[in-house]
MIVO-788924 format. One record per residue (C-alpha): x, y, z; residue number from 1; residue in one letter. Coordinates in steps of 0.001 Angstrom, whole numbers, padded with zeros to 6 digits, always signed. Layout:
PT        px        py        pz     i   aa
PT         X         Y         Z   NUM    A
...
This chain:
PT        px        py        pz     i   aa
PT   +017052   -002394   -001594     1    X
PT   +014688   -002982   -004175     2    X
PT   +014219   +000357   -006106     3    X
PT   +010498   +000218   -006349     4    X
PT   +010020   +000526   -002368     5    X
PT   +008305   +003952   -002640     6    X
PT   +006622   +005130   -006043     7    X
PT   +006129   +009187   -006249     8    X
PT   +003344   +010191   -008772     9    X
PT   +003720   +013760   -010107    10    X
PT   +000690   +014999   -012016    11    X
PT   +001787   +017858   -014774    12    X
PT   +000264   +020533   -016107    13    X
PT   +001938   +023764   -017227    14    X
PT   +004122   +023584   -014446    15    X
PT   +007096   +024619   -016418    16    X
PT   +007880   +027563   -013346    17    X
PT   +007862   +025053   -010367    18    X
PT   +008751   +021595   -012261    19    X
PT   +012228   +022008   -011746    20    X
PT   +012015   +022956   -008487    21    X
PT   +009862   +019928   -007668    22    X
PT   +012076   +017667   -009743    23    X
PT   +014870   +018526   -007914    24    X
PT   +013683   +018042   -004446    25    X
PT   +013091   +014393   -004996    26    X
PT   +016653   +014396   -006617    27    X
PT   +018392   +016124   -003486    28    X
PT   +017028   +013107   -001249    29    X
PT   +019269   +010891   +000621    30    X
PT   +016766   +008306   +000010    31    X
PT   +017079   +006338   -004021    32    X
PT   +014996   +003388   -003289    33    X
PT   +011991   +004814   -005563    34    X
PT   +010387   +005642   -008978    35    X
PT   +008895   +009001   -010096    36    X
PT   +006049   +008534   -012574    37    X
PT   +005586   +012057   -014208    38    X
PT   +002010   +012396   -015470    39    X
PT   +002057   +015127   -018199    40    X
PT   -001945   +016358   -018394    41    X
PT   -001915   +017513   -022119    42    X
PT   +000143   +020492   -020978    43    X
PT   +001032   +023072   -023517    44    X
PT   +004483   +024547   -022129    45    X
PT   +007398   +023283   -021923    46    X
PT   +006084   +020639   -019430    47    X
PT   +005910   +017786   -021263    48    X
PT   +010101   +018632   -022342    49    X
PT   +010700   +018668   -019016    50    X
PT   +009399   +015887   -017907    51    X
PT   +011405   +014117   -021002    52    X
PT   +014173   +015095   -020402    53    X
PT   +014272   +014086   -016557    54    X
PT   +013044   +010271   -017959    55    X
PT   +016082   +010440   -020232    56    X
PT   +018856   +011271   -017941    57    X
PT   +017867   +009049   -014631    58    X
PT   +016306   +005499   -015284    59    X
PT   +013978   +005719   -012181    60    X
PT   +011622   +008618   -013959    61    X
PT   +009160   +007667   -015813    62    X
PT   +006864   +009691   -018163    63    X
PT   +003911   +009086   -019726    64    X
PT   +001504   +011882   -022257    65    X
PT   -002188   +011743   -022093    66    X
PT   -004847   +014101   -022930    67    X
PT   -006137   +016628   -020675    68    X
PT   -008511   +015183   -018069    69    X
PT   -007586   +016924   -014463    70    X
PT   -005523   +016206   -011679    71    X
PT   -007543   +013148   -010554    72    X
PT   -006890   +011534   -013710    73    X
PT   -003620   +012012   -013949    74    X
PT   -003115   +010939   -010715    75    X
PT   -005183   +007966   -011283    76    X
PT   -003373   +007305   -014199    77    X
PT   -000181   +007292   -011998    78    X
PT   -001684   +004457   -009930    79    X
PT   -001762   +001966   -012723    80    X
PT   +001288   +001746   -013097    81    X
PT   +003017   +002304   -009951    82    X
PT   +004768   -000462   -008557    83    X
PT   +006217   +000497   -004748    84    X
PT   +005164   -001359   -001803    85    X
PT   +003964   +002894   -000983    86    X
PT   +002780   +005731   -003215    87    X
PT   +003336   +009495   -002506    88    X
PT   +001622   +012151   -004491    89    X
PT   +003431   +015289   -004943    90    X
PT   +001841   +018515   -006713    91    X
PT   +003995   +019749   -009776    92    X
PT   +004199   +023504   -007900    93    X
PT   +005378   +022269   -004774    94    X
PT   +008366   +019915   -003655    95    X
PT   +009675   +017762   -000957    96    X
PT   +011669   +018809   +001853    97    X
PT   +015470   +018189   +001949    98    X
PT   +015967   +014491   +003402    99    X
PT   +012216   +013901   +004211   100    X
PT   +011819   +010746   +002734   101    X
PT   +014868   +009130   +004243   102    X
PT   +013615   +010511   +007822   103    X
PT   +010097   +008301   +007193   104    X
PT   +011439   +005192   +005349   105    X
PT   +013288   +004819   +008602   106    X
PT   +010842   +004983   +010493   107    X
PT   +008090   +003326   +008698   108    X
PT   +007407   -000409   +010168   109    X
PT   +004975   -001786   +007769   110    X
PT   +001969   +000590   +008506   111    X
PT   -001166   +001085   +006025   112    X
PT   -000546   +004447   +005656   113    X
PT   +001730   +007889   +006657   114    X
PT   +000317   +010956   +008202   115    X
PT   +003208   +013780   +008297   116    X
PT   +003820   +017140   +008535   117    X
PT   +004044   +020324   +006131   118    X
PT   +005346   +023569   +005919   119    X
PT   +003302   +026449   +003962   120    X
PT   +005308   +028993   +001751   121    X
PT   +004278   +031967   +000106   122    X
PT   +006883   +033653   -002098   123    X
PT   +008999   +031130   -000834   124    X
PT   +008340   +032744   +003147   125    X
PT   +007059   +030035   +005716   126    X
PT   +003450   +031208   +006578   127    X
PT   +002488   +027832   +008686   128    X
PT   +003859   +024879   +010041   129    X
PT   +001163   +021579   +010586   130    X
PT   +002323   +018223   +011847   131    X
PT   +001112   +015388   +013836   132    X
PT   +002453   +016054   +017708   133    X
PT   +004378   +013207   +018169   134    X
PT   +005550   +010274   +016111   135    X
PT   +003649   +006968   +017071   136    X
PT   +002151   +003809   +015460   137    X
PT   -001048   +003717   +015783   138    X
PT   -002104   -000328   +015590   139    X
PT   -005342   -002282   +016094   140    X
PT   -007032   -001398   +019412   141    X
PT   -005262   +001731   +019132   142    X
PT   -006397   +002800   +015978   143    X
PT   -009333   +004933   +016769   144    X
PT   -006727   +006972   +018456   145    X
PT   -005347   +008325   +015678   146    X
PT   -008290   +010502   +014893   147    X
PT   -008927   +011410   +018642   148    X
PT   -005003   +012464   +017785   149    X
PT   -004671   +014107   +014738   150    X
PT   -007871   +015733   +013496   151    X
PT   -008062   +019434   +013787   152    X
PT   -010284   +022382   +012669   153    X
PT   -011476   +021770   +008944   154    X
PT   -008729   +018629   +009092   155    X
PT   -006114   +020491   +008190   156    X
PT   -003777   +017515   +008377   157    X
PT   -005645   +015002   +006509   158    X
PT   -007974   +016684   +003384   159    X
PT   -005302   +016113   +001473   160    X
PT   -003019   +013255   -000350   161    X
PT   +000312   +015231   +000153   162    X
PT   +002414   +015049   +003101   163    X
PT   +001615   +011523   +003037   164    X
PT   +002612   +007683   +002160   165    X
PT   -000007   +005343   +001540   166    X
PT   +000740   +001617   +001323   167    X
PT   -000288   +000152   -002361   168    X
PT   -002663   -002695   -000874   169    X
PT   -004422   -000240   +001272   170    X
PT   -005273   +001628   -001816   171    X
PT   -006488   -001360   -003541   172    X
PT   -009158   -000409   -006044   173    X
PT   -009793   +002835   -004710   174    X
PT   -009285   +006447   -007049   175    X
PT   -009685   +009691   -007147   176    X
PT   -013256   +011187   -008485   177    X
PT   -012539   +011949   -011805   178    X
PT   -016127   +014049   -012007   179    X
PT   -014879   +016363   -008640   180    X
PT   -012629   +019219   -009116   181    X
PT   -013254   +020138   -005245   182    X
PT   -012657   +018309   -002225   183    X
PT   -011688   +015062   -004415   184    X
PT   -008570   +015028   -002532   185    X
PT   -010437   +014710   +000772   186    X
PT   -012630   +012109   -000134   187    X
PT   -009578   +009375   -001548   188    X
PT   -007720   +010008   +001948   189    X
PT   -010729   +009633   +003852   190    X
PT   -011450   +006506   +001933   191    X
PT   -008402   +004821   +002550   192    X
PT   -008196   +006150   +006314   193    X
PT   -011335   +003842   +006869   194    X
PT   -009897   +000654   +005324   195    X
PT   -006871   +001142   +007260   196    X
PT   -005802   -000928   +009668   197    X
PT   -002436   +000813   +010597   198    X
PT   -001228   +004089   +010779   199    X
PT   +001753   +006071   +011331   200    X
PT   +001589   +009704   +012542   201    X
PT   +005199   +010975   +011753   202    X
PT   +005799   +014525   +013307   203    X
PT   +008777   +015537   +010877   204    X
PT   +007652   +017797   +008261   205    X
PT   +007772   +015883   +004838   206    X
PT   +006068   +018410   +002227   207    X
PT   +006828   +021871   +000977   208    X
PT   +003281   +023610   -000015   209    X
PT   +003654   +026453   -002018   210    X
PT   +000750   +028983   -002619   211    X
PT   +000991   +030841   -005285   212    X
PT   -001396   +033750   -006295   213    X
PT   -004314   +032826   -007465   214    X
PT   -004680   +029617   -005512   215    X
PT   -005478   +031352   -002331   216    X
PT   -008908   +031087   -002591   217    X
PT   -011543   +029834   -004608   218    X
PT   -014995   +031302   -005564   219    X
PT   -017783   +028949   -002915   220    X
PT   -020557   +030857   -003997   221    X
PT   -020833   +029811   -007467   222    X
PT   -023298   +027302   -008751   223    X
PT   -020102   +025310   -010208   224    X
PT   -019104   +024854   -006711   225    X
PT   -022926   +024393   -005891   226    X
PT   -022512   +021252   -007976   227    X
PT   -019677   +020188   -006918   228    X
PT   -020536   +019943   -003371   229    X
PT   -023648   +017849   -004245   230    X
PT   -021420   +015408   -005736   231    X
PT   -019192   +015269   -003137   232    X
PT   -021448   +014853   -000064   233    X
PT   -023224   +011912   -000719   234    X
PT   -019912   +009726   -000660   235    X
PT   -018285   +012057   +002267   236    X
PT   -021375   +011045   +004521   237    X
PT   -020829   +006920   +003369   238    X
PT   -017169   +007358   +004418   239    X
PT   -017843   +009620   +007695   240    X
PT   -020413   +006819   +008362   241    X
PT   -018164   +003522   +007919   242    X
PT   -015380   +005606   +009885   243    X
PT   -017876   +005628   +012674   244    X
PT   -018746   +002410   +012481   245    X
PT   -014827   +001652   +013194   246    X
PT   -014726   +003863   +016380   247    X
PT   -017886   +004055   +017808   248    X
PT   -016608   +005791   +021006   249    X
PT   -014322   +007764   +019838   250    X
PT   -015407   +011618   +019931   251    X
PT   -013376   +013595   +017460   252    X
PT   -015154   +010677   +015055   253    X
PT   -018312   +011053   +015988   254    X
PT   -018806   +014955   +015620   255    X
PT   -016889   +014716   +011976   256    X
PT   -020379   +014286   +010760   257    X
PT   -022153   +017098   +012837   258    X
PT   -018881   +019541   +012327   259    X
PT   -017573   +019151   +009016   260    X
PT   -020221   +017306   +006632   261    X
PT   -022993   +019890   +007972   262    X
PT   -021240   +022523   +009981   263    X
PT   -019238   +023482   +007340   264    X
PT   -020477   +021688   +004238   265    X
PT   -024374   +021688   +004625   266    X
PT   -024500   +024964   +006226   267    X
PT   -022495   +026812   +003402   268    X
PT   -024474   +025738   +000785   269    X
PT   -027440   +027035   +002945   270    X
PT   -026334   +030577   +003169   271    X
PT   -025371   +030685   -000156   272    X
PT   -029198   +029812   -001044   273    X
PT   -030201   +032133   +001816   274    X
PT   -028548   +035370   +000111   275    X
PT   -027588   +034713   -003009   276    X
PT   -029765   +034088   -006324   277    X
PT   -029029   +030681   -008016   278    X
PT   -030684   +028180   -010690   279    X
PT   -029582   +025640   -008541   280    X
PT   -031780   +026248   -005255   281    X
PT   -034496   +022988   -006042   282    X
PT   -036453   +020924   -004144   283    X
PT   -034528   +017900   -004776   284    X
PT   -031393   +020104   -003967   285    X
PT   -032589   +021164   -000456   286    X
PT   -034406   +017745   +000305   287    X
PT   -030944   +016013   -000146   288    X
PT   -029607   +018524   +002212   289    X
PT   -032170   +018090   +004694   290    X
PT   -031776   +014339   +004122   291    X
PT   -028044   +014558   +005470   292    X
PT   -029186   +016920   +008057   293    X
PT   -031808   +014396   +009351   294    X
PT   -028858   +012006   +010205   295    X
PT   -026885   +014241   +012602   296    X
PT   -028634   +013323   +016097   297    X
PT   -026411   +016148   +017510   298    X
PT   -028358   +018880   +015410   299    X
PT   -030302   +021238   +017081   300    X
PT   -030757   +025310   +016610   301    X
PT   -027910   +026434   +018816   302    X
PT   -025224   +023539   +018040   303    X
PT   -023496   +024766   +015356   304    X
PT   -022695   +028406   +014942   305    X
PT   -025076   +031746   +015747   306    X
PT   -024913   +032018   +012377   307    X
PT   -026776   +028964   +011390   308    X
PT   -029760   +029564   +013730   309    X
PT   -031795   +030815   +011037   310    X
PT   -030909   +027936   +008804   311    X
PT   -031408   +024945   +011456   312    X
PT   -034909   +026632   +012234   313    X
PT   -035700   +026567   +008641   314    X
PT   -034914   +023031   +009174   315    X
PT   -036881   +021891   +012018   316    X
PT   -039966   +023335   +010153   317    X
PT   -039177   +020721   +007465   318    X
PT   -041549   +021794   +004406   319    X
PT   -039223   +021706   +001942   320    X
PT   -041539   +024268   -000413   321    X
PT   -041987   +027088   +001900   322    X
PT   -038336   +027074   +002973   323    X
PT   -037570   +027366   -000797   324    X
PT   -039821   +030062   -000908   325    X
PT   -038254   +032059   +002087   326    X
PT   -034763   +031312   +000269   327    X
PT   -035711   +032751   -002889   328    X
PT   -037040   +035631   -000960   329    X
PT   -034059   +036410   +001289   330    X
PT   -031862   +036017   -001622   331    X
PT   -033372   +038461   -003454   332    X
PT   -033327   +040772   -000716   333    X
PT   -029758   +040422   -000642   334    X
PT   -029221   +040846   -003782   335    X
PT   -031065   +044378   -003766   336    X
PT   -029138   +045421   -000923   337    X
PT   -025969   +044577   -002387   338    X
PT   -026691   +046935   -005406   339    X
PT   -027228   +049504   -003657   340    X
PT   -023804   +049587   -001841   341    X
């Protein structure tokens, strides 16, 4: 079998805690037939010896140095070289799970890409288990099933490139964002989920996530994040929209716009504005959000959450200027409140 089947990319970067434990898990597999291309980020542990010393000892890892530039480059970097008919991306802190891969080579028959399950750890305790239901090739007419399938609240199962296999010619020319930090990973799955024309929900658990303090949460308030999401959005809506344009009766497709691009992206960014003081509350900033908003037929005051009433009424108004103006008001009142508590 031609050792190249399956190419793993491992981005590094001062992983020298987990590395071994990730390392290992893709030794401990029953399945051989691949290549591990170790991407050290400019680390400044012991990474980078690590990662050596694996490429020394077993002919099928490969290593290469380059500067710091973030995960997405180093996992773009990964993609140039890789040569298996499927890539797998694997996160330095977490591993696979023992004989995973030979459980989905087996059962893979040519599909564009691999949707399976994974198991959550904390401290090395299970916390969550999330998997497609049932194993089942989803092909041509059948396509738009998968979604109707397999997407879940705040799509769980497919915001991110772990946990799955992804067939080199369906990736074709497309990479990660190098300028995102957040939600980057969502965006290349989603991008190669709508060029798809084939793909396999496997129900086995594949992936071992491991959370480690610290990467529990993430501050969504800041203006960092503020600019992140306006990066992001703009290409999330293209995708959401071509997806659409694949399954145009297929439900769970159709409200990905209304739920997740402004339920849950859209509307966040409005309550930060709404109670919290920030340089990056513009006109151009809430125009592009009203923009996005103007595309969601479903929209209307009661169709997201209570929550949002005040925001979607805001909306409806539409002058841009005074609803800046009530922002920067409400924020401030916030803000007053708060320091007093």
């Amino acid at each position: 079998m031609d050792k190249n089947r399956l190419s793993i990319i491992i981005p590094v970067y001062n992983a020298e805690e987990y590395l071994d434990r990730c390392l290992h898990s893709v030794l401990d597999q029953e399945f051989s037939s691949y290549e591990v291309i170790l991407v050290d980020d400019g680390s400044t542990d012991s990474s980078p010896l690590i990662c050596d010393r694996y490429s020394a000892t077993d002919p099928r890892f490969r290593t290469i140095h380059k500067s710091n530039g973030g995960v997405s480059s180093a996992r773009n970097a990964g993609l140039e070289l890789a040569k298996g008919e499927y890539i797998m991306f694997l996160d330095s802190d977490d591993a696979l799970l023992p004989c995973s891969l030979d459980d989905v080579m087996d059962t893979i028959r040519g599909e564009d890409m691999v949707v399976g399950g994974y198991a959550s750890f904390i401290n090395g305790v299970p916390v969550k288990d999330v998997r497609p239901a049932k194993t089942y090739s989803y092909r041509s007419t059948e396509y738009p099933l998968f979604f109707q399938n397999n997407i879940r609240r705040n799509c769980e199962m497919l915001d991110a490139p772990w946990a799955k296999l992804f067939r080199r010619r369906a990736i074709g020319n497309i990479r990660f964002c190098e300028n995102l930090s957040y939600a980057e990973d969502k965006l290349f799955v989603f991008s190669v989920m709508a060029g798809c024309s084939s793909i396999l929900a496997f129900s086995g658990a594949i992936y071992a996530y491991h959370l480690r303090p610290g990467s529990l949460g993430s501050d969504i308030t800041s203006d960092k994040h503020l600019q992140q999401l306006a990066l992001f959005l703009p290409d999330y809506a293209n995708v959401l929209e071509s997806l659409v344009h694949r399954c145009p009766t297929t439900p769970k497709v159709l409200s990905l716009y209304h739920k997740d691009l402004i339920g849950r992206y859209v509307c966040r960014i409005l309550n930060i504005f709404a109670t919290r003081k920030t340089k990056m509350l513009t006109r151009e900033y809430l125009q592009d959000m009203y923009d996005l908003m103007d595309k969601d037929s479903r929209l209307g005051i009661f169709s997201i959450r209570p929550g949002q009433i005040f925001n979607i009424i805001l909306y409806r108004i539409h002058r841009v200027g005074f609803t800046k103006a009530v922002y920067k008001t409400t924020a401030l009142l916030c803000t007053l409140f708060r320091r007093r508590k």
